[in-house]
C-alpha positions as CSV (number, residue, x, y, z in Angstrom):
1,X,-70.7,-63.5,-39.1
2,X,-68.7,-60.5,-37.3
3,X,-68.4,-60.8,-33.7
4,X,-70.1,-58.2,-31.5
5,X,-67.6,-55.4,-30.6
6,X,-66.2,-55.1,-27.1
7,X,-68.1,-53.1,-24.5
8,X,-66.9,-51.3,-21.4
9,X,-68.3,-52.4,-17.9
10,X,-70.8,-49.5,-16.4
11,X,-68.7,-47.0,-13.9
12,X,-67.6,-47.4,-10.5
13,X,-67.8,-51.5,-10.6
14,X,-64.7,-53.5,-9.3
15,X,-61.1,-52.7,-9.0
16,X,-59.8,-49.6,-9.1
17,X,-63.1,-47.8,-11.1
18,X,-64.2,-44.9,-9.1
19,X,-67.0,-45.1,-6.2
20,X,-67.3,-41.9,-6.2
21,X,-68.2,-39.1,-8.7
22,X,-65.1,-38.2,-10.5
23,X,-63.2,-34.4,-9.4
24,X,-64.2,-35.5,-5.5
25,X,-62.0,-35.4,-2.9
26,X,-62.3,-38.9,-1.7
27,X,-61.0,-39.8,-5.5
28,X,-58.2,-37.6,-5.3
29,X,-57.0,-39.4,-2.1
30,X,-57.3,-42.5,-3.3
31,X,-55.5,-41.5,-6.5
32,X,-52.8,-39.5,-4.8
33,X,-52.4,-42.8,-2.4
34,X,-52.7,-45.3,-5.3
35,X,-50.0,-43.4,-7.6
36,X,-47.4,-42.5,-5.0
37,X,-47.0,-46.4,-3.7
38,X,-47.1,-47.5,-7.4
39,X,-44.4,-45.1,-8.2
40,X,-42.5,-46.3,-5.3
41,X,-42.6,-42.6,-3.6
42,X,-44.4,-44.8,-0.2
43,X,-42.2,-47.7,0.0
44,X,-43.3,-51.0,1.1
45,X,-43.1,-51.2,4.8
46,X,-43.7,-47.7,5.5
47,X,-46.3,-46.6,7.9
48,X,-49.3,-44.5,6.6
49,X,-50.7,-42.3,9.7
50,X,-54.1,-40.8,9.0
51,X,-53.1,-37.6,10.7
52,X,-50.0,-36.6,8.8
53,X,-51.4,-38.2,5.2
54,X,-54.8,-35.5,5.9
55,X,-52.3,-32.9,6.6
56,X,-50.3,-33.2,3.9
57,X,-53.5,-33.7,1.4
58,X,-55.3,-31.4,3.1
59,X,-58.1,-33.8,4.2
60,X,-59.9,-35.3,7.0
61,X,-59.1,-38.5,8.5
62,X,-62.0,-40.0,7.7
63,X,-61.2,-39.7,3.7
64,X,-57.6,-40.9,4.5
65,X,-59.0,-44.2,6.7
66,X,-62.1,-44.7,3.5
67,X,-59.0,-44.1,1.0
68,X,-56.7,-46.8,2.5
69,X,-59.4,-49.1,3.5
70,X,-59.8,-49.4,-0.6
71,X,-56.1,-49.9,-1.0
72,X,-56.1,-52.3,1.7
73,X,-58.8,-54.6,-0.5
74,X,-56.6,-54.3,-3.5
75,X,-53.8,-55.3,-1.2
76,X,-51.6,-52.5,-1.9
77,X,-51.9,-51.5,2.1
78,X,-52.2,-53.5,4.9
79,X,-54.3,-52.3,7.8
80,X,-53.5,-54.1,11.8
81,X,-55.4,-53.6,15.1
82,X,-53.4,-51.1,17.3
83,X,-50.8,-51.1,14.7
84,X,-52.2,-48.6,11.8
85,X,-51.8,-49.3,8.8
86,X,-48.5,-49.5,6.5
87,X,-47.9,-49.8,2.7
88,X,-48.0,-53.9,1.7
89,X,-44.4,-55.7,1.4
90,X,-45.5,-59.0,-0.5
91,X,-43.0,-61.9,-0.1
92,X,-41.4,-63.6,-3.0
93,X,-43.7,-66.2,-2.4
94,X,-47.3,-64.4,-2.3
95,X,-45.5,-62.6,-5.6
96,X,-45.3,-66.1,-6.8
97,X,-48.8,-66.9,-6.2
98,X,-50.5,-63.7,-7.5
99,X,-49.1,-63.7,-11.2
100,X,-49.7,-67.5,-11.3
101,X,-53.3,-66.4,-10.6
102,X,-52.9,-63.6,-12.9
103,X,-51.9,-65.4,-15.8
104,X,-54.8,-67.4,-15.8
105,X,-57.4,-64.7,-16.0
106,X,-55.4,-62.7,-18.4
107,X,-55.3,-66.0,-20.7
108,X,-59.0,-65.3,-20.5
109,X,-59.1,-61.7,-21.1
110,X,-56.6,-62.0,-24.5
111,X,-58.7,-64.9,-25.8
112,X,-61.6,-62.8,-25.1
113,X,-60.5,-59.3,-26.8
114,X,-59.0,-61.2,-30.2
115,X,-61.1,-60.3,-33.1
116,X,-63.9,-58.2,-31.2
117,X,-61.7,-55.1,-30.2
118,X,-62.8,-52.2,-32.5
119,X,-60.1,-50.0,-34.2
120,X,-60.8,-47.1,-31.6
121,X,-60.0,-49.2,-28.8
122,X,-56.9,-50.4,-31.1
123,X,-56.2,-46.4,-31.2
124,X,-56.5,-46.0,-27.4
125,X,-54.4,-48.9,-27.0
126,X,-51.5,-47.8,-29.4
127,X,-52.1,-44.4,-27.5
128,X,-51.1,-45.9,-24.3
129,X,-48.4,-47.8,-25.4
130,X,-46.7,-44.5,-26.5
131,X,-47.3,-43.0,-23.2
132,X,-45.3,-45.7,-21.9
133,X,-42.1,-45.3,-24.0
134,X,-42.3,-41.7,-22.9
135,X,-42.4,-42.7,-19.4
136,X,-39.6,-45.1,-20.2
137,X,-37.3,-42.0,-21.6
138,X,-38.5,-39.9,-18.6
139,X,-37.0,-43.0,-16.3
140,X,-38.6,-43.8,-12.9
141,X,-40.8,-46.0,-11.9
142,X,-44.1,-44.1,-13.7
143,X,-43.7,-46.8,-16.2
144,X,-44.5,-49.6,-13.7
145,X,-47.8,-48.1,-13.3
146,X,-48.2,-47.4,-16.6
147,X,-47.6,-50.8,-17.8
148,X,-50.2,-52.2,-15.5
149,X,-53.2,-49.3,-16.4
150,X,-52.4,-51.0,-19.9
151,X,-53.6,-54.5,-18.4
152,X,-56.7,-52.8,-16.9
153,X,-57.3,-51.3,-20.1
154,X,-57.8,-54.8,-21.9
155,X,-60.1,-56.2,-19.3
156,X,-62.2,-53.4,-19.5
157,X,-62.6,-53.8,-22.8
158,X,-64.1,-57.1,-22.7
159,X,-67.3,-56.0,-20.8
160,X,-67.2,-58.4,-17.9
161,X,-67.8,-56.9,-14.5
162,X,-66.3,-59.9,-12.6
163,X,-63.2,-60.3,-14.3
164,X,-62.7,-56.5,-14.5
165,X,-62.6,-56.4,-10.3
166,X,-60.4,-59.8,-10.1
167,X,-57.8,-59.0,-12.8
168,X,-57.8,-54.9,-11.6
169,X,-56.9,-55.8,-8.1
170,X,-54.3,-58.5,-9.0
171,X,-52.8,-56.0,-11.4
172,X,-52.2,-53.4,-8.7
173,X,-50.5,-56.2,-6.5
174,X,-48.8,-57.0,-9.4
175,X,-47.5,-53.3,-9.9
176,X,-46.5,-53.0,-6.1
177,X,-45.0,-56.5,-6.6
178,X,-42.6,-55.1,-9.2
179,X,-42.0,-52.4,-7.9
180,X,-40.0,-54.2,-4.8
181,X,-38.7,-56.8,-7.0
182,X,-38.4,-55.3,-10.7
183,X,-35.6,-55.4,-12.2
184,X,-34.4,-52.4,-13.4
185,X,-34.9,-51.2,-17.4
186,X,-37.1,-54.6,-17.5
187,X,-40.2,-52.4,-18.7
188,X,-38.6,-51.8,-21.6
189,X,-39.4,-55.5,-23.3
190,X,-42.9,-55.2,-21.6
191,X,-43.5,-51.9,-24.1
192,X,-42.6,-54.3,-27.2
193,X,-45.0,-57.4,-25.5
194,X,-47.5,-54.9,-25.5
195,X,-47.6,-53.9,-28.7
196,X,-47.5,-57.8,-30.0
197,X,-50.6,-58.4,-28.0
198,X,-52.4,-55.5,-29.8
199,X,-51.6,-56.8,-33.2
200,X,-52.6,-60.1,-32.4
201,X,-55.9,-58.4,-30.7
202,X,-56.3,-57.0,-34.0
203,X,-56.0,-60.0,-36.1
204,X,-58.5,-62.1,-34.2
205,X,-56.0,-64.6,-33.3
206,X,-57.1,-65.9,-30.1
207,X,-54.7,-69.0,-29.5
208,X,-51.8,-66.4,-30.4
209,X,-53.0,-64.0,-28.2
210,X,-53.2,-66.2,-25.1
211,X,-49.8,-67.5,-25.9
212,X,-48.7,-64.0,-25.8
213,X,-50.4,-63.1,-22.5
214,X,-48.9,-66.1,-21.2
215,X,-45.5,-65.5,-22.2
216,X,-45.2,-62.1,-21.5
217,X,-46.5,-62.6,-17.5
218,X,-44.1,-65.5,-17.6
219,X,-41.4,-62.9,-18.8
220,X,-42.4,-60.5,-16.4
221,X,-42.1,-62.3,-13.2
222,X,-38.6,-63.6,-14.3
223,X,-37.2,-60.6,-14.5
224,X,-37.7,-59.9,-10.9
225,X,-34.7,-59.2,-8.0
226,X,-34.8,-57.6,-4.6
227,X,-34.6,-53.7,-4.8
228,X,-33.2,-51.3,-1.7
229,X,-35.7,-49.3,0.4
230,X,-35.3,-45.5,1.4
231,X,-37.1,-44.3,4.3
232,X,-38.2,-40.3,3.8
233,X,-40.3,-38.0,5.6
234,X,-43.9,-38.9,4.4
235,X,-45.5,-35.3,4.2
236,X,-42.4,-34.3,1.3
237,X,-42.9,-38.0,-0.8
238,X,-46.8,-37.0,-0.8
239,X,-46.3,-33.5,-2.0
240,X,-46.4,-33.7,-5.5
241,X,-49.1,-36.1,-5.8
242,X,-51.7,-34.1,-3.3
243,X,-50.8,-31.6,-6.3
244,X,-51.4,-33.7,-9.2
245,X,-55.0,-34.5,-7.5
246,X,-55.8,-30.6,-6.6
247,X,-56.0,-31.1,-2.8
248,X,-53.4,-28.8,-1.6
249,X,-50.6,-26.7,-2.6
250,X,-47.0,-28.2,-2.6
């Protein structure tokens, strides 16, 4: 009997799923915020004041402090009493202990996708995949991010609300992780693990598929090293991404 196909999770539940209407400028904030520490534009470390994030994004305060509260709960920011807040700087340790958590749900989500994705989500998939070798040409850290929208992608797929939230919050500390500690050109045999998970999404091989999952986290994490910081001026690393989101001109 065929299995049911997958199903996505209703709007706005867990992780990084919008809580507010999409095209709002509380979104694009948190986008714009999300994005540049991903792409390693806000280093880990640096402070985030409220007043010269809303200037630069053309905002209020209260839209920065609600946009890095979020961040904050996917641990990409952390917030202190007195202190402000400042983007997260995860030890090799906590990095340690968040992909060992990681791998273990994401043995869940590839047992749960083999043999019930449908061939559009295959397609979407395979879409993504080539956005990521484009990034990869490009260079930059873009295809850090990338890489991990591609995890967020699979546990969507499977329907469950729950694992969605756990896994999409682990895979932004995951992406902030490697983006201290990647090793550079490493995403480049992450593309190729990708695209073996698919196929084995697509043949319904379970066991294989876990293997995979397993094997490629395992692979990810040991290609890891210590990269330099760079301080800038906040208001010019911010720029481009207020753009990208429609909140103010460059």
């Amino acid at each position: 009997m065929e299995k049911n196909p997958i199903r996505k999770p209703p709007a706005g539940r867990g992780g990084i799923a919008p809580i507010a209407s999409p095209g709002t400028r509380a979104l694009g904030v948190y986008r714009a915020l999300r994005k540049a520490i991903i792409e390693q534009a806000l280093r880990p470390g640096m402070k985030l004041p409220e007043d010269t994030i809303g200037d630069r994004l053309g905002v209020s305060r209260t839209l920065v402090r609600e946009a890095l509260a979020r961040l904050a709960i996917e641990g990409l920011v952390d917030l202190k009493p007195n202190r402000g807040a400042t983007v997260a700087y995860p030890t090799l340790e906590e990095a340690r202990d968040v992909f060992d958590v990681r791998r273990g749900l994401e043995r869940l989500v590839a047992e749960l996708l083999a043999g019930r994705i449908t061939p559009a989500q295959a397609s979407e998939l395979e879409a993504h995949v080539r956005l990521e070798e484009a990034a990869l040409e490009r260079g930059g850290p873009e295809a850090i991010r990338l890489a991990g929208e591609f995890h967020i992608k699979l546990v969507e797929m499977t329907g469950n609300a729950l694992l969605c939230r756990y896994v999409q919050e682990l895979s932004s500390r995951c992406s902030l992780i490697l983006a201290i500690y990647g090793r550079p050109h490493s995403s480049e045999c992450a593309v190729s693990e990708h695209r073996e998970l698919i196929e084995a999404f697509v043949k319904g091989d379970a066991k294989r598929a876990a293997e995979l999952m397993d094997h490629h986290l395992q692979a990810v994490v040991s290609r890891a090293l210590i990269a330099p910081r760079v301080e800038q001026d906040i208001r010019d690393l911010l720029a481009p991404y207020a753009a990208s989101e429609g909140l103010i001109g460059q």
